[in-house]
Backbone as CSV, one residue per row, in Angstrom:
resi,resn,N_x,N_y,N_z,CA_x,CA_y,CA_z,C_x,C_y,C_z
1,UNK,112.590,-113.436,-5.269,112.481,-112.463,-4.186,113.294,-112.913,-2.975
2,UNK,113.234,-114.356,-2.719,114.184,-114.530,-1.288,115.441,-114.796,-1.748
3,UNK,115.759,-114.979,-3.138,117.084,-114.463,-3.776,117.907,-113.106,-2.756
4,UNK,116.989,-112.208,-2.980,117.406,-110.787,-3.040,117.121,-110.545,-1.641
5,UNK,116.318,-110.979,-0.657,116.473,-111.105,0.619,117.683,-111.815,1.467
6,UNK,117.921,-112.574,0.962,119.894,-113.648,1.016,120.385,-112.526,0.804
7,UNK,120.684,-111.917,-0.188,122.232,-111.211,-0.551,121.887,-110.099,-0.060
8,UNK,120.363,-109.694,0.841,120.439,-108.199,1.681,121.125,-108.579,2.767
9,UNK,120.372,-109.632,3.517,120.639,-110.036,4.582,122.480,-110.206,4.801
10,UNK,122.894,-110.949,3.682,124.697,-110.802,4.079,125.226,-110.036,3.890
11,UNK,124.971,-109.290,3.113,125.220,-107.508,2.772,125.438,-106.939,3.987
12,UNK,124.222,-107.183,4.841,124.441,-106.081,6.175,125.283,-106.553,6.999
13,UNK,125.488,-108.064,7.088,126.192,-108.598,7.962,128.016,-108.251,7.878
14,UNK,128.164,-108.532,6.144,129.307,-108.300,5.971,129.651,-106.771,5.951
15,UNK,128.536,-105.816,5.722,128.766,-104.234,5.938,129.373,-104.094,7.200
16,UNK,128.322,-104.920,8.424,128.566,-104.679,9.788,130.208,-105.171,10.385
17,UNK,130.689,-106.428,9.767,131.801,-106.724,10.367,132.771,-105.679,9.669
18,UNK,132.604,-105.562,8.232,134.175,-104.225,7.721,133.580,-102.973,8.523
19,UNK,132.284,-102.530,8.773,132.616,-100.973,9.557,133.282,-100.827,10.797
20,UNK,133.036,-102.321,11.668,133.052,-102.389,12.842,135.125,-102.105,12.421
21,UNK,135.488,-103.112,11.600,137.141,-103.529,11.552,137.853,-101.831,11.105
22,UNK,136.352,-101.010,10.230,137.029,-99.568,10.203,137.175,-98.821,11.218
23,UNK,135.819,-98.950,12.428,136.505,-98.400,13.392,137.164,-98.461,14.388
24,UNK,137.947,-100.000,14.107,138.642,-100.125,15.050,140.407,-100.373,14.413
25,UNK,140.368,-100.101,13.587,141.748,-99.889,12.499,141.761,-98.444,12.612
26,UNK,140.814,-97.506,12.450,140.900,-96.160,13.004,141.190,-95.652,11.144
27,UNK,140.387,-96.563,10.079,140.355,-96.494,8.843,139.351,-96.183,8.406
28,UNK,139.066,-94.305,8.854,137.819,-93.453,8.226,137.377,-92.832,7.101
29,UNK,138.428,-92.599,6.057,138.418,-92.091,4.839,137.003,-92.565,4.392
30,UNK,137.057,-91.608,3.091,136.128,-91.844,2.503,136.368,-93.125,1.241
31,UNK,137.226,-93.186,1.427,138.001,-94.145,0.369,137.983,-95.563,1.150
32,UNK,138.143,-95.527,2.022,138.110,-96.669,3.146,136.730,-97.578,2.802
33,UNK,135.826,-96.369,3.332,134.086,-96.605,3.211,134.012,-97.361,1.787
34,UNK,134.724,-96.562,1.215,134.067,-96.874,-0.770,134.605,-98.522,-0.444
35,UNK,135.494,-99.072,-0.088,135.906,-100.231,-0.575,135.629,-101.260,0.690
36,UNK,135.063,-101.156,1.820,134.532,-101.712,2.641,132.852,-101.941,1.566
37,UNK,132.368,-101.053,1.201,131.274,-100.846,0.618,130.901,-102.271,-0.463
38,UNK,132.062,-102.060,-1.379,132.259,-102.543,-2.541,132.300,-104.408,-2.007
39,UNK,133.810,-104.544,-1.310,134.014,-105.502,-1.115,132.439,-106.311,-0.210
40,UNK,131.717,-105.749,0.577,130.504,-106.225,1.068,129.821,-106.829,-0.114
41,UNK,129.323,-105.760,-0.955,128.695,-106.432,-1.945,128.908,-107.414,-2.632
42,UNK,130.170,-107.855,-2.853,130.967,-108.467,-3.582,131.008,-110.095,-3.381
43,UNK,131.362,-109.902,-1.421,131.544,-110.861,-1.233,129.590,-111.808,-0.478
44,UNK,129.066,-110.664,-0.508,127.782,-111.491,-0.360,126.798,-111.810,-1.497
45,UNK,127.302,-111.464,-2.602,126.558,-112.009,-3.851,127.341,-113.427,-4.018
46,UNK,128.633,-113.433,-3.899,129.197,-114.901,-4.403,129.441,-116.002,-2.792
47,UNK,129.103,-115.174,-1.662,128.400,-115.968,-0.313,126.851,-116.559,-0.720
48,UNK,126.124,-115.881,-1.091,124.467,-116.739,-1.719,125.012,-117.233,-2.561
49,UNK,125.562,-116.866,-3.608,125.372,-117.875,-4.487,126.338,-119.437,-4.440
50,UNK,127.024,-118.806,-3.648,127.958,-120.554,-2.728,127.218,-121.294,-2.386
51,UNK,126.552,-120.716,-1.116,125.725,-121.554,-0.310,124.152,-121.419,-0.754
52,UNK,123.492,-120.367,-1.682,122.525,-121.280,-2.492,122.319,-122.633,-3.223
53,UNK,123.930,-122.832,-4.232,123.182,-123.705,-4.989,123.437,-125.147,-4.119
């Protein structure tokens, strides 16, 4: 369970820094979103699991 609390917690963090860099790149698409989206997830599953083990 605090597995899955880690990779929420950087999830939002890393959501928060790419939306912030979308709106200030002025990079609104919806296509934009999809891969700000993606890459969040991406990079905070293999952020816990770095600095988990």
């Amino acid at each position: 369970m605090e597995v899955f609390i880690m990779i929420l917690f950087a999830f939002l963090i890393m959501m928060a820094i790419s939306s912030f860099l979308n709106i200030m790149l002025k990079t609104t698409k919806k296509k934009d979103w999809l891969i700000s989206f993606l890459l969040s997830a991406f990079l905070s599953i293999v952020l816990v699991m770095f600095l988990g083990s």
